[in-house]
VODO-273315 format. One record per atom (N, C-alpha, C): residue in one letter; x, y, z. Coordinates in steps of 0.2 Angstrom, whole numbers, padded with zeros to 4 digits, always signed. Layout:
N
AXYZ/...
This chain:
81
X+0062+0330-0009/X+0059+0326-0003/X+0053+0329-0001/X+0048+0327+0000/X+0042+0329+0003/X+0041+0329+0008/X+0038+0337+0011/X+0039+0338+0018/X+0034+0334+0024/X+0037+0331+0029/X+0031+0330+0033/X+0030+0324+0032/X+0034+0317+0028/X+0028+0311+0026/X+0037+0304+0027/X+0043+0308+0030/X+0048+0305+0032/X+0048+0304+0038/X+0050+0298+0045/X+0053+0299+0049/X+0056+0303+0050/X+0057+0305+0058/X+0063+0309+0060/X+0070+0304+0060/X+0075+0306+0059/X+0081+0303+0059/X+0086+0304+0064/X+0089+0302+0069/X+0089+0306+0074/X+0096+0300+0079/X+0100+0303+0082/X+0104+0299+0084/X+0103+0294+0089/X+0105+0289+0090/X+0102+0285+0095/X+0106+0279+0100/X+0106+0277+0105/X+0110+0273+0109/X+0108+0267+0108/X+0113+0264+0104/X+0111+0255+0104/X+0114+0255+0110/X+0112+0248+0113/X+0113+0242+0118/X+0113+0238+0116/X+0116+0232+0116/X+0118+0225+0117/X+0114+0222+0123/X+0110+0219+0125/X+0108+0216+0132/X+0114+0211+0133/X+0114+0209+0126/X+0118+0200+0127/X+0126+0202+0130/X+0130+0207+0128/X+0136+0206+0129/X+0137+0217+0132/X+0133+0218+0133/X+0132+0225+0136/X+0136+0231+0134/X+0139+0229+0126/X+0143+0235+0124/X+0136+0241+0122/X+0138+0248+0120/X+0135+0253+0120/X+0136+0256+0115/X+0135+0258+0109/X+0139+0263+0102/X+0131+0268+0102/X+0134+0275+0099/X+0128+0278+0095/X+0130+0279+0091/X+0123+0279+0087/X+0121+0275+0079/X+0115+0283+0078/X+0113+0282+0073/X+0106+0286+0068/X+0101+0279+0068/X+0095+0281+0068/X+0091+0279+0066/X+0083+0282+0067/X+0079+0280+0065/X+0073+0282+0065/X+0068+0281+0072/X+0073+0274+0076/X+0068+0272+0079/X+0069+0276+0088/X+0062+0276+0090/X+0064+0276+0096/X+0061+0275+0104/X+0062+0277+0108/X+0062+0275+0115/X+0061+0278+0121/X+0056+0276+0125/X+0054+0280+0132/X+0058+0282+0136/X+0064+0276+0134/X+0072+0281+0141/X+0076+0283+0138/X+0079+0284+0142/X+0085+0291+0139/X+0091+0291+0143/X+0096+0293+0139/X+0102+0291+0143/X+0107+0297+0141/X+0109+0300+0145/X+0114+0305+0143/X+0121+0303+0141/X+0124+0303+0134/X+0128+0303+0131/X+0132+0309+0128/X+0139+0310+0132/X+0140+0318+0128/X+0136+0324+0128/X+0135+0324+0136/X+0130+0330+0136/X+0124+0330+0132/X+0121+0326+0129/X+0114+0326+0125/X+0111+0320+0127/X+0103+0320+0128/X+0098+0315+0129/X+0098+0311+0123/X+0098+0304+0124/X+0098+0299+0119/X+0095+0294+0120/X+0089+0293+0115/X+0085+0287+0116/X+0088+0280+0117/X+0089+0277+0119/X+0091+0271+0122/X+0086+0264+0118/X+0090+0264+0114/X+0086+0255+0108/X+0090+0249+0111/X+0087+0245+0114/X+0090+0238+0117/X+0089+0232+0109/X+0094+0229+0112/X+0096+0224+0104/X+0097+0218+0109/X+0093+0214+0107/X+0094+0207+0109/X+0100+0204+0105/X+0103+0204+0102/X+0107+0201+0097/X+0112+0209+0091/X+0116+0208+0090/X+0120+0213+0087/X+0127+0208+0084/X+0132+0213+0079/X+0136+0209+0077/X+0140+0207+0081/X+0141+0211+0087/X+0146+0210+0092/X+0144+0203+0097/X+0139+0200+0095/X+0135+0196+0100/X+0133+0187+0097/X+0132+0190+0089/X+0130+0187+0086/X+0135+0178+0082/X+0133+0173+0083/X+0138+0169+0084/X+0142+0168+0077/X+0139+0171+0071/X+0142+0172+0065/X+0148+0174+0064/X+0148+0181+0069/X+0152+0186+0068/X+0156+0187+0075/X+0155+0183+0078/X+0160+0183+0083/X+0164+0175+0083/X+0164+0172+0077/X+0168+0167+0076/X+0163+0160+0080/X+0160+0160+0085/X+0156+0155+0086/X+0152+0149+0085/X+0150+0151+0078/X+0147+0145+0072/X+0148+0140+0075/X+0143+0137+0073/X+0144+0129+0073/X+0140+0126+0068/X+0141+0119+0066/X+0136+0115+0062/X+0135+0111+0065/X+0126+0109+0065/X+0123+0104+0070/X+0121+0099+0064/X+0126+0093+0065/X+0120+0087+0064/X+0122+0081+0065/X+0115+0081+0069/X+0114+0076+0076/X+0113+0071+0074/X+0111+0069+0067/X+0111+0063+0063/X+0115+0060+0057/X+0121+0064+0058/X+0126+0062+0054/X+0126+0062+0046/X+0119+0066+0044/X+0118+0068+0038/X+0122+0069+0033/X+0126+0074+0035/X+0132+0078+0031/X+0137+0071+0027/X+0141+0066+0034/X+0146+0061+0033/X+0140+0056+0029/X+0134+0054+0029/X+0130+0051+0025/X+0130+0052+0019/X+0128+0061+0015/X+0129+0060+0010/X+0136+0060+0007/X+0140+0065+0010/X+0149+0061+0009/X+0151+0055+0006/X+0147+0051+0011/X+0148+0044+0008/X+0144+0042+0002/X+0138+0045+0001/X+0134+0041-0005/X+0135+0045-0012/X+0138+0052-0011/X+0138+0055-0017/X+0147+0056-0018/X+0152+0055-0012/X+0159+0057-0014/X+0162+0053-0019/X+0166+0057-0020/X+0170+0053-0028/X+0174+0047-0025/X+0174+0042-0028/X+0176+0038-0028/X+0184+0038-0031/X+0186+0033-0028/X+0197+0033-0029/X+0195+0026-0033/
């Protein structure tokens, strides 16, 4: 690896805005504030969305369709009895 030409890697506080849980993580990126975790200063990365948040992954899903599309095609392309 070549010295000097990698990001720092370095540990770092996610936040969740959405649902306010808190984990540290690694990452490259980082942050003007700081939060003391376990005795050490940790940059503090805000996440609008995470999997804990996210409505895929928190079982939330849904399908929109507000023009009945889906039971249209159903209709024009299902197998026939």
């Amino acid at each position: 690896m070549r010295a000097s030409i990698h990001p720092d890697y370095h540990k770092v506080l996610f936040h969740d805005v959405s649902t306010g849980d808190e984990w540290v993580g690694f990452s490259t990126m980082g942050s003007d504030e700081q939060k003391l975790v376990d005795g050490a200063e940790l940059p503090v990365v805000r996440l609008d969305i995470s999997a804990k948040s996210h409505p895929f992954w928190t079982g939330k899903a849904r399908t929109l369709d507000a023009e009945g599309r889906i039971d249209r095609f159903k209709r024009r392309y299902g197998r026939k009895k």
